[in-house]
C-alpha positions as CSV (number, residue, x, y, z in Angstrom):
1,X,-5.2,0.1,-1.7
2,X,-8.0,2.9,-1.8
3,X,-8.5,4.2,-5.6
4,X,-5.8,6.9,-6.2
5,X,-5.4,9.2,-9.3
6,X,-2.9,7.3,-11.8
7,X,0.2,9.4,-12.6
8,X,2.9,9.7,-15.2
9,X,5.8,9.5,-12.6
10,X,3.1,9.1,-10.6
11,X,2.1,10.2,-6.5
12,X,2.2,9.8,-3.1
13,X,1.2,12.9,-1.2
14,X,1.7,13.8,2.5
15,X,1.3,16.2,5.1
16,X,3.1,17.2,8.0
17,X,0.9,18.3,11.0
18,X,-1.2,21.4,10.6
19,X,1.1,24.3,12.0
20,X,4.5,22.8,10.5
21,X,5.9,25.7,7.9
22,X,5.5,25.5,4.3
23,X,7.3,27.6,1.3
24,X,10.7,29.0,1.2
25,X,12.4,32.5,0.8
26,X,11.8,33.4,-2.7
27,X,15.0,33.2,-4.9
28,X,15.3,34.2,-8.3
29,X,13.5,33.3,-11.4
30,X,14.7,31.4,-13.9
31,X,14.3,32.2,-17.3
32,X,11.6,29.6,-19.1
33,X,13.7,27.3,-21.6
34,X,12.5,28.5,-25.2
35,X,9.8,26.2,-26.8
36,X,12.0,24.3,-29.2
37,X,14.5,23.3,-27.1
38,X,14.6,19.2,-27.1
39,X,13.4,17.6,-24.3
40,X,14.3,14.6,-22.2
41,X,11.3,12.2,-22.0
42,X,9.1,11.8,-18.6
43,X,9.2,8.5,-17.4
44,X,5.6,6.8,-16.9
45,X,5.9,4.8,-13.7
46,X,2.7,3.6,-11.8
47,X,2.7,4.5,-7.9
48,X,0.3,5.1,-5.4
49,X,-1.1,8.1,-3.6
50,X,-1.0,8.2,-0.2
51,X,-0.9,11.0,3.0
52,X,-1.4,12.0,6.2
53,X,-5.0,13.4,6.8
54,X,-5.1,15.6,9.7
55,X,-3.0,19.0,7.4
56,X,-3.4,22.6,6.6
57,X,-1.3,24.3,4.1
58,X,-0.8,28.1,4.7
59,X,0.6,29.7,1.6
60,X,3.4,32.3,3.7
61,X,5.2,30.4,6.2
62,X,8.8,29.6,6.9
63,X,9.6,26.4,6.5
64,X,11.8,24.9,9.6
65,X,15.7,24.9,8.5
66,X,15.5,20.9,9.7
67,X,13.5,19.7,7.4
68,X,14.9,17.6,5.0
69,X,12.4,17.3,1.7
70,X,12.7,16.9,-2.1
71,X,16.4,16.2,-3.8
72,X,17.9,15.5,-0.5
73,X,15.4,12.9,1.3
74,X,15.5,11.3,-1.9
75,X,19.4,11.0,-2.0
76,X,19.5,10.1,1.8
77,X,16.5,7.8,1.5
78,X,18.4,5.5,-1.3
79,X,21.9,6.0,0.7
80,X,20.0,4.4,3.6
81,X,18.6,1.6,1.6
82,X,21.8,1.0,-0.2
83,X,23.7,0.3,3.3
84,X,21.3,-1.9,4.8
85,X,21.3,-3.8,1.6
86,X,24.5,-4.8,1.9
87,X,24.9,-5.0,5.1
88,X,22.3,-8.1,4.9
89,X,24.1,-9.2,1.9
90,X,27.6,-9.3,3.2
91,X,25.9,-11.3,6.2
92,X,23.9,-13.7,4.2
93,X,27.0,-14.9,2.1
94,X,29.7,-15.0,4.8
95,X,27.1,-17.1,6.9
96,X,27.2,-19.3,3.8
97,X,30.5,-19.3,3.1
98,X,31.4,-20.5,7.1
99,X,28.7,-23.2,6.6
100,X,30.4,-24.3,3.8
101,X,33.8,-24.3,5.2
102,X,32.4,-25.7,8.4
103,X,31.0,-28.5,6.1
104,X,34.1,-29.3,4.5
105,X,36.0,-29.4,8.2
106,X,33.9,-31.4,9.2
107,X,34.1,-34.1,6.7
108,X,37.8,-33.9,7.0
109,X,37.4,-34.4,11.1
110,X,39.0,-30.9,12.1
111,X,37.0,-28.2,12.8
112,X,38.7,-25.7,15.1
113,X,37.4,-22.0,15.0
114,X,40.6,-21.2,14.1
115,X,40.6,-23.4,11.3
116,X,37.0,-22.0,9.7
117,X,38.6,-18.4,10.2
118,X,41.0,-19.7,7.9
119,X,39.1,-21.4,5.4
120,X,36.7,-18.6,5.1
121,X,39.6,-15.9,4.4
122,X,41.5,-18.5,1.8
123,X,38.2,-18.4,-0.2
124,X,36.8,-14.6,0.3
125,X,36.8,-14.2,-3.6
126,X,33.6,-16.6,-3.5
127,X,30.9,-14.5,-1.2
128,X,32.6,-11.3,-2.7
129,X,32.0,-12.2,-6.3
130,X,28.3,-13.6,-5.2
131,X,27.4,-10.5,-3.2
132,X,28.9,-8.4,-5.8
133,X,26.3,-9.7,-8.4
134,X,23.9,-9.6,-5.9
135,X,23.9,-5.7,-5.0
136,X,24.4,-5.7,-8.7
137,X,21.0,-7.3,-9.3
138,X,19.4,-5.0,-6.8
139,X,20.6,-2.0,-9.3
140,X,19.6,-3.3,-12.3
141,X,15.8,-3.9,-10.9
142,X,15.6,-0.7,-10.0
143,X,14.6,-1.7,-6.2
144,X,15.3,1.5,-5.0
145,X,13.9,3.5,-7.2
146,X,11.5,6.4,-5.8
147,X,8.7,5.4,-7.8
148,X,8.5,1.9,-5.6
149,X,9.6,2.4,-2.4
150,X,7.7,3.4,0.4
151,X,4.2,1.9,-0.6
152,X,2.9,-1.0,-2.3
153,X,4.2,-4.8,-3.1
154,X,6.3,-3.5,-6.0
155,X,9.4,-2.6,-3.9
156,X,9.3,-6.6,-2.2
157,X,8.9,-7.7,-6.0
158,X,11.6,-6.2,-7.3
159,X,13.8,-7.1,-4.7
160,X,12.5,-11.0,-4.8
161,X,13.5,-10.8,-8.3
162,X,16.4,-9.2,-8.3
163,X,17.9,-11.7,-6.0
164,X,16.6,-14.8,-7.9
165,X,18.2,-13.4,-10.5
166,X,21.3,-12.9,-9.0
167,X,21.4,-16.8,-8.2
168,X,20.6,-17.6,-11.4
169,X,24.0,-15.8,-13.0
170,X,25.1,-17.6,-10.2
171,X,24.4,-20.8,-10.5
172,X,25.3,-20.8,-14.5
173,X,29.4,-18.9,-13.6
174,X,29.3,-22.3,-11.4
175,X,28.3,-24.7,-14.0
176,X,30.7,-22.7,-16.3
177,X,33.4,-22.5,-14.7
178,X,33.3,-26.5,-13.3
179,X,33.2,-25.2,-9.6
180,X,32.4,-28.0,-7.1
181,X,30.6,-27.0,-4.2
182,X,28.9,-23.6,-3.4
183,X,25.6,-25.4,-2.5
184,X,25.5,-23.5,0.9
185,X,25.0,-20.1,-1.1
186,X,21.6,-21.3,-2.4
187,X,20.4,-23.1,1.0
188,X,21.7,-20.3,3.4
189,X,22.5,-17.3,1.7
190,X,19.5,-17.2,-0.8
191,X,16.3,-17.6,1.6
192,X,18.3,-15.7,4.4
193,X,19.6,-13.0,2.7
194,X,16.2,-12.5,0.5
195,X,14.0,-12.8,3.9
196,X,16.9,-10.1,5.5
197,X,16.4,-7.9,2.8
198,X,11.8,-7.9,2.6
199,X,12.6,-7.6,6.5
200,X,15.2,-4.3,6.4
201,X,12.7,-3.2,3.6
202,X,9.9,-3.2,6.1
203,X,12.0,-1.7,8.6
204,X,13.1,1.2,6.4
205,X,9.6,1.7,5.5
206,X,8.2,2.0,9.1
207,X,11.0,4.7,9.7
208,X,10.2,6.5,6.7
209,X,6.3,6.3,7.6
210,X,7.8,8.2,11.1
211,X,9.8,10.6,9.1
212,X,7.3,12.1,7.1
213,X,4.7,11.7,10.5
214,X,7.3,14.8,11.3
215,X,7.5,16.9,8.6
216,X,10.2,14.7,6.9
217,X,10.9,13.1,3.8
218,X,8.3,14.7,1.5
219,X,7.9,16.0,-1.7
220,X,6.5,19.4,-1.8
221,X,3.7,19.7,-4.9
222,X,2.2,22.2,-6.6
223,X,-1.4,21.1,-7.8
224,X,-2.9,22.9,-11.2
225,X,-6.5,22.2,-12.5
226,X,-10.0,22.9,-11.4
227,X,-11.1,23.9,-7.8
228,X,-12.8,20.7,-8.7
229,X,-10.1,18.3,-10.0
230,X,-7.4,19.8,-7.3
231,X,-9.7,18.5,-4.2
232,X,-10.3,15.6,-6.0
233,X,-6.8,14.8,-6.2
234,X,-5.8,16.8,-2.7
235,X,-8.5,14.7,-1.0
236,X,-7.6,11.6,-2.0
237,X,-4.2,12.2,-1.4
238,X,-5.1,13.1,2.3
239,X,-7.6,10.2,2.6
240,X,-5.2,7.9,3.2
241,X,-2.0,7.3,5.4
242,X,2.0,7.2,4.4
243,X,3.4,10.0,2.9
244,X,5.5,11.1,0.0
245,X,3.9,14.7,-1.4
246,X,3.0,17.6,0.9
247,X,0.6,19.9,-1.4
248,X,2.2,23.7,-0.4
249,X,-0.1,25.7,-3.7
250,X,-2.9,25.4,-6.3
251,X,-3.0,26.7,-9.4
252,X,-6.2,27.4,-11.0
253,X,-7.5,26.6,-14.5
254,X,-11.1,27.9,-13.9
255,X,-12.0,31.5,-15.2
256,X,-12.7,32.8,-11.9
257,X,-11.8,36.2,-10.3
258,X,-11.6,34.5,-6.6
259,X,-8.4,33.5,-5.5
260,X,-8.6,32.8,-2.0
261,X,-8.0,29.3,-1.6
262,X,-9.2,25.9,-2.9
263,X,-11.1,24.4,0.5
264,X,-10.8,20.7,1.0
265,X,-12.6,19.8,4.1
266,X,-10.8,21.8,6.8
267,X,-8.3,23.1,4.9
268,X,-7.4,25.3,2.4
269,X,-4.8,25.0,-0.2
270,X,-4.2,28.6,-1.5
271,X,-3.7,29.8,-4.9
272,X,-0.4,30.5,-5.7
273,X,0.1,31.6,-9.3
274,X,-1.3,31.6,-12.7
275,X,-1.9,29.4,-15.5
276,X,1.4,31.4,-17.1
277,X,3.1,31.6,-14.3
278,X,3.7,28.1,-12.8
279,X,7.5,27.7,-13.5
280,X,7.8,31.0,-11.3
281,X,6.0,29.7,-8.4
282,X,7.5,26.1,-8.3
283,X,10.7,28.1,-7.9
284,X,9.5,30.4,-5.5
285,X,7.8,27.4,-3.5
286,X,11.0,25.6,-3.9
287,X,8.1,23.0,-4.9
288,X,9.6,19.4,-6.8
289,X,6.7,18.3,-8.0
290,X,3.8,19.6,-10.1
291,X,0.7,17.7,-10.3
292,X,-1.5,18.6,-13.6
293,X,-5.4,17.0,-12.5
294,X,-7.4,17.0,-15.5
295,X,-7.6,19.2,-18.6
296,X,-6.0,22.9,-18.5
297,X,-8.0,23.8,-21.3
298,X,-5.1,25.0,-23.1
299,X,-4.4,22.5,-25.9
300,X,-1.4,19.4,-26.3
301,X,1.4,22.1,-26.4
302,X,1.1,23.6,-23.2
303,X,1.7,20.6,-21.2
304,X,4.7,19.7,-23.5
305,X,5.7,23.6,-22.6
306,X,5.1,23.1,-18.9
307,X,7.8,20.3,-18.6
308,X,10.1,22.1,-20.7
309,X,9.9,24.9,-18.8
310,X,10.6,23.2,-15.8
311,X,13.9,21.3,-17.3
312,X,16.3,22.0,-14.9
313,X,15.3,22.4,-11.5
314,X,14.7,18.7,-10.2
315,X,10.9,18.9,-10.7
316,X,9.2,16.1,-11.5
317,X,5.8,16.6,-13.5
318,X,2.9,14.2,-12.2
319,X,-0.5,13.5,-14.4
320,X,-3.5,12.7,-12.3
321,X,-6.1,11.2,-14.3
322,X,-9.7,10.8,-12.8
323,X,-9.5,7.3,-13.9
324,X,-10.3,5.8,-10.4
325,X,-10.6,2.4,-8.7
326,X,-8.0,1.2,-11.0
327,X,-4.4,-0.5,-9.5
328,X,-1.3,-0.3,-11.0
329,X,-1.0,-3.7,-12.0
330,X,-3.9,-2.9,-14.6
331,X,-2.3,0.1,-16.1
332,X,0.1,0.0,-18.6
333,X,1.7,2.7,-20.9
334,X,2.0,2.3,-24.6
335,X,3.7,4.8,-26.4
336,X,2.6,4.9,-30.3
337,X,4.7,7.6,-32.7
338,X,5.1,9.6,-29.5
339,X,1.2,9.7,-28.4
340,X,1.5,7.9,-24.6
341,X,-1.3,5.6,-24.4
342,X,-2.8,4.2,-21.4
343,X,-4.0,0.7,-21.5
344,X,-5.9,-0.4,-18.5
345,X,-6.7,-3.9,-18.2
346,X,-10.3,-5.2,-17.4
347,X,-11.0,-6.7,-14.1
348,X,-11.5,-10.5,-14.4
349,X,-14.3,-12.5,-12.4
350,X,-13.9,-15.5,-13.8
351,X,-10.5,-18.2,-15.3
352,X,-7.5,-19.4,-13.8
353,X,-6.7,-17.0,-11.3
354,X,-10.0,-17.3,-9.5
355,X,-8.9,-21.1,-9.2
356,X,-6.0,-20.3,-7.8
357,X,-8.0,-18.0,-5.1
358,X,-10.1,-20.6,-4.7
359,X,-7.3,-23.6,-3.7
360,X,-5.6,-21.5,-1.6
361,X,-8.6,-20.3,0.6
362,X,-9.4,-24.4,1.2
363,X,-5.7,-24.8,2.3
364,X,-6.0,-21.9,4.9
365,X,-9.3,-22.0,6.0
366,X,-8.7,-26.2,6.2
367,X,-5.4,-25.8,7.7
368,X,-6.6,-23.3,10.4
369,X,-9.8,-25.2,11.5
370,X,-7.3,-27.6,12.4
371,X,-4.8,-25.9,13.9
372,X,-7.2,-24.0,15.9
373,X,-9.8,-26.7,17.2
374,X,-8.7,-26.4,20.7
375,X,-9.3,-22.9,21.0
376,X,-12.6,-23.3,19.0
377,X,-13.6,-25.3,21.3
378,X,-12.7,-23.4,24.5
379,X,-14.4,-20.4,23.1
380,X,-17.8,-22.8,22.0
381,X,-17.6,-23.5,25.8
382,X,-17.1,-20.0,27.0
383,X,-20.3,-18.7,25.0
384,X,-22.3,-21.6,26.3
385,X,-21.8,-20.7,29.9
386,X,-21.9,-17.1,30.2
387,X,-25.5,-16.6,28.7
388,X,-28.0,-19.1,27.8
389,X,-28.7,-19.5,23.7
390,X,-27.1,-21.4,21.2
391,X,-22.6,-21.5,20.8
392,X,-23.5,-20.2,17.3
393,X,-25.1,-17.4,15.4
394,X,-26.4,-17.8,12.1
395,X,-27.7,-15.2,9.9
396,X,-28.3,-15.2,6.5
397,X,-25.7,-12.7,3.8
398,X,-25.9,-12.3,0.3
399,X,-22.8,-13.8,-1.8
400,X,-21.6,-14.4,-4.6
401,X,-23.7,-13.2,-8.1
402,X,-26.7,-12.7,-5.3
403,X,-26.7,-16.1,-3.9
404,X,-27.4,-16.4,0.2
405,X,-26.1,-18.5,2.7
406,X,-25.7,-18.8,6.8
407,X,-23.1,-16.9,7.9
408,X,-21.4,-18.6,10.9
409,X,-20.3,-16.4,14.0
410,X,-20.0,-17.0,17.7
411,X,-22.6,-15.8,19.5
412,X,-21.6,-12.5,21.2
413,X,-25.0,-10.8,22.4
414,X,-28.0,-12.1,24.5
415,X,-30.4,-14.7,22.6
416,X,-32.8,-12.1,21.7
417,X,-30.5,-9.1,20.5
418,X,-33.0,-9.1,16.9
419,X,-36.2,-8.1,19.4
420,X,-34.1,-5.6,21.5
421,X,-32.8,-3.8,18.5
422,X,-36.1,-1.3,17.7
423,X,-35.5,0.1,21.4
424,X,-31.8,0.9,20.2
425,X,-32.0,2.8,16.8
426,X,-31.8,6.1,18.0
427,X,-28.7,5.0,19.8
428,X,-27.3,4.0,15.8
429,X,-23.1,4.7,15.4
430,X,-23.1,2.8,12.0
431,X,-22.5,3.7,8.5
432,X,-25.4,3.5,5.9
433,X,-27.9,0.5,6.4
434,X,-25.5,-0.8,9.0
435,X,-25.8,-0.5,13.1
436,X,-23.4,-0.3,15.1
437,X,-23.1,1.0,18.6
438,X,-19.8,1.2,20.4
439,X,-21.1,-0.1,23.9
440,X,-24.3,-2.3,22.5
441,X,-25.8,-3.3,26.2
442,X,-26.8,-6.4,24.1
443,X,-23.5,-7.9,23.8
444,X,-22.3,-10.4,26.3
445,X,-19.1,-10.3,28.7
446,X,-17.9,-13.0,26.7
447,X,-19.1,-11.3,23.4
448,X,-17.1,-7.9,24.1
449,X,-13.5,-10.0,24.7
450,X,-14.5,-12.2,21.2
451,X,-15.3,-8.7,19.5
452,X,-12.3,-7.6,20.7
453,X,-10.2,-10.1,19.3
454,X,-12.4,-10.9,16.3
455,X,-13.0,-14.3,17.3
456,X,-16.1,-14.4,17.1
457,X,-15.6,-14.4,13.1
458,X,-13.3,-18.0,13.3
459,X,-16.5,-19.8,12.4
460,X,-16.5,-18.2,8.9
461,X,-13.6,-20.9,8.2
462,X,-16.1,-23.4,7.7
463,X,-17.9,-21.4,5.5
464,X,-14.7,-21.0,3.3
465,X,-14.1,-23.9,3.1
466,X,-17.8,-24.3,1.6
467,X,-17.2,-22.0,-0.8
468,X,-19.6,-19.5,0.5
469,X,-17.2,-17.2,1.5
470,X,-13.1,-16.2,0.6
471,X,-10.2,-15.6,3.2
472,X,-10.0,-11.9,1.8
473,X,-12.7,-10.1,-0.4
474,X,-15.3,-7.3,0.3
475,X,-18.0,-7.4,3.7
476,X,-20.4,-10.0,3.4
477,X,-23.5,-8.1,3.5
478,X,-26.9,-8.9,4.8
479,X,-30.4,-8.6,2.5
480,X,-31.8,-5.4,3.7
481,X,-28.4,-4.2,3.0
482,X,-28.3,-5.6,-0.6
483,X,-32.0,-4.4,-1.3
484,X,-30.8,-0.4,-0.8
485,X,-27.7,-1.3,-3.2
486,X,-27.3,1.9,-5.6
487,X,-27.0,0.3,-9.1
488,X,-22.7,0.2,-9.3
489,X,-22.6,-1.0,-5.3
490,X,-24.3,-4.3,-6.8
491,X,-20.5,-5.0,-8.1
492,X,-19.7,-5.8,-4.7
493,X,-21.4,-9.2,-5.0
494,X,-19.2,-10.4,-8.4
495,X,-16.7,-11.9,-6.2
496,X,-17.5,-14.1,-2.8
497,X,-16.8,-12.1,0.5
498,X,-14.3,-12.6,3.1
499,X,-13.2,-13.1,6.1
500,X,-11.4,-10.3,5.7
501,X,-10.5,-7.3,3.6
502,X,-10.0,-3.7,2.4
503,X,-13.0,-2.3,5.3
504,X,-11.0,-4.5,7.8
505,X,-8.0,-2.9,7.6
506,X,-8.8,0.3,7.1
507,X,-11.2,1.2,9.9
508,X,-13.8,-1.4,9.9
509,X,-16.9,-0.2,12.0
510,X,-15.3,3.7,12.1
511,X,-15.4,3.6,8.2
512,X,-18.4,5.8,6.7
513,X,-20.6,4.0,4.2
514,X,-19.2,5.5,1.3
515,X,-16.1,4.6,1.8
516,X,-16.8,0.9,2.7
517,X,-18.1,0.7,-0.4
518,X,-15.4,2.6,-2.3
519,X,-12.9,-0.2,-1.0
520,X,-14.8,-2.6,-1.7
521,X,-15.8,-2.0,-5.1
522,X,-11.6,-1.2,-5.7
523,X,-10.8,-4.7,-4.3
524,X,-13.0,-6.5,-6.5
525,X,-12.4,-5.1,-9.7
526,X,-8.3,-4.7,-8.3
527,X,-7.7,-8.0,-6.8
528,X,-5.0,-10.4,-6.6
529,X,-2.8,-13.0,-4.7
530,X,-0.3,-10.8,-4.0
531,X,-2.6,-8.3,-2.6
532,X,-4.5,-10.8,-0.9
533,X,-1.4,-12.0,1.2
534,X,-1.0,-8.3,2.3
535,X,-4.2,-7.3,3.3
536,X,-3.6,-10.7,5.5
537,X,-0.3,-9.5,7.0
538,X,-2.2,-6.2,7.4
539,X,-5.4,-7.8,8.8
540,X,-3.0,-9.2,11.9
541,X,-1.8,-6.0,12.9
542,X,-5.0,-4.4,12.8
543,X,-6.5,-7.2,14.9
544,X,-3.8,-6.3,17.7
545,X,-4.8,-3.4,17.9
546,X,-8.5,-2.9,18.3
547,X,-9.1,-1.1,15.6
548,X,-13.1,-0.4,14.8
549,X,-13.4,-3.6,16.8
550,X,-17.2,-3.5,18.7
């Protein structure tokens, strides 16, 4: 994912459209609780930051009665999840139990549906106790948990564990207890049930992402720091999609008499209270979160102050640090005689992982050279006979640590695209040293359906499996290109490029420059298998939809 500010109880921002109200009637003040009352600790949990760009926040406006936000989308949120849980549960282990009653009919030559009815309800106590330790498992991963759910691979991890461990208790109450059979749970109910539950995960998560689309769903966030650290953090927040805070009021930590507003872009977050003053507007906001980016300037205690103060009224207090292009995975907190320490990992280039990278792009890239040679060869023919030229186009990109190769593409533009290309720069769409030109009249008939469709990229397969290239990693990009590098966008090449990755599924040819390089850089220095086999999932449904495709 884009870089995102890391958080104790960390972020996700959102935005409703620009329009929608914002703050509640004010209600009365609570009184600060006194500095030496005891505190309960905040819990450190790594999440991402994510949004929905196109927002304004106006400081005075009513927000609609239907909106459901804070406390009470988190409670309905989880009450969802917890029902479609078990509803895939329940199914998953009475679909084993009948296939193991079936079974047994079977080897006993009855097998009447009468009879199965039977068998299942004479043995009940089996799925119940299994899905009983099942949902169990769920709970004690924490697999609904607000920190995880909603965005990221954490959620999916937690609930793949969860239910392996679930089989595992399982599976040792069997051998315990000297029960014969059950077999059925581990072949049916285990890969069913955990495929049901990534699947109603997914679905819960696309009808959250339309929730908070509306207005719905969010967190409402009070942001304090600098005009410079609070549009960092605001910007970044907005910068990329899915929701989970809506940003209603800044407070400012800079000594400055104007008030107005912090402006982000097109819009402007306004200034709702002072340094001294927070815990009054977060109730008068009816705000849930507060969002501290960067130093106050007012020494260790007040922080410890501010979350004392705000004991109380379900308000969660989020750190942003500035620490960016950094994933979760790499952070990790480390508490020493009460000092929180932040240990972030550094990115590896190199070792046993990269192996792993490496074995699995052969098996894909091998595996779908064969399994696609028809159409390759269907498409060689369709290039050959709308334009004369060669089936292929080879240029040359930089790789890994600097090192060129040919790059293989169908050819989708007339033979001599290179010469036409000085008549054409004034016409330039592209980002940075790249050009790009929604309706090139260089590319082919057959070139615009294989841009398209990104087809004319299958070639690259061969050159994973050369090892010039990976199945995911950052743009493979061309000398000129590499020459203009700025001295950190050289980290692009420590890692081979891919097929596909962060710039394809996040706008591709609409992306500006900086931020082609921003995800690229974050990939390299972030990536893993895990995240690989997402961006891939994410790569498909980008490719059916056209998305910066031309």
């Amino acid at each position: 994912m884009p870089s995102s500010p890391s958080s104790l109880r960390t972020l996700s921002h959102s935005g409703r459209p620009a329009g929608t109200a914002t703050p509640a009637a004010p209600a009365p003040v609570a009184p600060a609780r006194p500095a030496g009352e005891p505190v309960d600790a905040v819990r450190a949990v790594p999440r991402a930051v994510v949004a929905d760009p196109a927002r304004t926040s106006s400081p005075l406006v009513g927000r609609a009665a239907e909106t459901v936000t804070g406390a009470r989308w988190a409670l309905r949120y989880r009450r969802r999840l917890r029902v479609t849980d078990t509803a895939v549960v329940l199914a998953s282990v009475v679909a084993a139990a009948v296939v193991d009653v079936v079974d047994d009919l079977v080897s006993q030559g009855a097998g009447s549906p009468s009879a199965v009815v039977d068998g299942v309800l004479a043995a009940l106590w089996l799925p119940l106790v299994v899905a009983v330790v099942w949902t169990a498992a769920l709970a004690l991963y924490r697999s609904r948990d607000l920190a995880v759910v909603g965005s990221g691979v954490l959620e999916y991890k937690r609930v793949g564990s969860a239910s392996v461990l679930a089989f595992v208790v399982v599976a040792v109450w069997f051998s315990v207890t000297g029960h014969v059979g059950g077999q059925e749970y581990f072949l049916v109910a285990l890969p069913v049930g955990g495929a049901g539950l990534v699947v109603g995960r997914w679905a819960m998560r696309r009808w959250l992402e339309a929730q908070r689309g509306a207005g719905h769903y969010l967190s409402r966030a009070v942001v304090v720091g600098s005009r410079e650290d609070i549009a960092y953090v605001v910007d970044r927040i907005d910068a990329t999609s899915g929701a989970v805070y809506d940003v209603v009021g800044a407070v400012l930590t800079d000594d400055e008499p104007d008030a107005s507003g912090v402006v982000i872009g097109d819009r402007v977050v306004p200034v709702v209270a002072g340094l001294d003053d927070v815990p009054r507007a977060v109730w008068r906001l009816s705000a849930e979160s507060v969002i501290v980016a960067g130093d106050a300037g007012r020494g260790r205690d007040w922080l410890r102050d501010l979350g004392w103060s705000l004991e109380g009224r379900a308000t969660e207090l989020v750190l942003a640090s500035r620490l960016t292009n950094v994933a979760g995975p790499r952070i990790h907190f480390r508490p020493v005689e009460g000092l929180p320490l932040m240990h972030v990992e550094l990115p590896e280039f190199d070792g046993p992982r990269h192996a792993m990278k490496r074995l699995s792009d052969v098996v894909l890239a091998g595996s779908a050279l064969l399994v696609l040679a028809p159409l390759l060869l269907v498409l060689a023919v369709a290039v050959r006979v709308d334009s004369a030229g060669p089936v292929l186009f080879r240029q040359r990109r930089v790789g890994r640590d600097g090192r060129t190769f040919e790059m293989l593409k169908f050819r989708s533009m007339v033979v001599d695209a290179e010469q036409l290309l000085g008549g054409l720069g004034t016409a330039d769409e592209g980002a940075g040293p790249l050009f790009k030109m929604r309706h090139d009249p260089r590319v082919t008939r057959v070139g615009r359906v294989l841009r398209k469709w990104s087809l004319d990229e299958l070639p690259q397969l061969w050159n994973i499996v050369r090892g010039e290239m990976s199945v995911v990693g950052p743009r493979p990009p061309l000398p000129r290109e590499v020459a203009d590098y700025e001295r950190h966008v050289h980290r692009r090449l420590y890692i081979k490029p891919g097929l596909t990755g962060m710039w394809q599924i996040n706008g591709r040819s609409d992306l500006s420059w900086e931020d082609s390089v921003r995800l690229d850089l974050y990939y390299v220095e972030n990536w893993s298998l895990t995240a690989d086999l997402v961006i891939m999932w994410r790569t498909v449904r980008v490719l059916l939809r056209h998305e910066g495709a031309y």
